[in-house]
N, C-alpha and C positions, 0 to 999 in steps of 0.2 A: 515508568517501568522500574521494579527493583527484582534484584534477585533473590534467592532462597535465603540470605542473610539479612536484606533488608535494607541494603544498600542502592541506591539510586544508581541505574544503571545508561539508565535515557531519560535524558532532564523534560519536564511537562513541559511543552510547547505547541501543542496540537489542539484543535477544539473536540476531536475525537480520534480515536484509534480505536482499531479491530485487534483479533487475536491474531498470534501470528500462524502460520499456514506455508507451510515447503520453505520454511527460511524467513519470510516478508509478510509485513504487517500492514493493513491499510491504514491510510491516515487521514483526515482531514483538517485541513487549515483555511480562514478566509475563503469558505464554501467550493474549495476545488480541492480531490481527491490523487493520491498517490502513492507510493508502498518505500517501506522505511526494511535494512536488515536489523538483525539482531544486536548490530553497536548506535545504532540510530541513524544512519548513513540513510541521508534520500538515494536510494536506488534506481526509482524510478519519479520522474518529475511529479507534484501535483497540480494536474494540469487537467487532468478530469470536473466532471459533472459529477459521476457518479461510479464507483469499483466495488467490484466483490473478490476475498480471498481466492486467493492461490489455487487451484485441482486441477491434479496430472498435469502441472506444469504449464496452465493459463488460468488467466484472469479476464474477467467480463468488465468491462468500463462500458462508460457513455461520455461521449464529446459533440458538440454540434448537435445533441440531439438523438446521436444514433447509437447503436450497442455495437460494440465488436470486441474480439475478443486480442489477448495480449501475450506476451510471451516473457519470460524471466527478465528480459532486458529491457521491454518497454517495445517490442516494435511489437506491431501488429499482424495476425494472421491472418492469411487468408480463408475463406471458408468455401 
């Protein structure tokens, strides 16, 4: 990640990243998924299978196989 200058702002260390979304960016590393803020701070573990950005303030992962959805901080809602 750099900024409007050009300056490295979050050093490459992911095999992939998403855009960011409400603050938090998905990440991937060593095939498990996670969300990074805007200083590069793991936010929330990666610890998933599989995530999607940020809306109205949840995120869809998959762990164990199953989909559920997430909250700013990482716990899980109910549905």
């Amino acid at each position: 990640f750099i900024d409007k200058t050009g300056h490295v702002v979050i050093e490459p260390e992911y095999d992939w990243v998403g855009n960011f979304s409400e603050g938090l960016a998905v990440v991937k590393k060593d095939g498990k998924y996670g969300f990074i803020d805007k200083t590069g701070q793991v936010v929330i573990d990666l610890k998933y299978d599989d995530a999607k950005s940020f809306s109205e303030g949840l995120a869809a992962v998959k762990k164990d196989g199953e989909y559920f959805f997430i909250d700013k901080n990482g716990n899980r809602v109910s549905q």
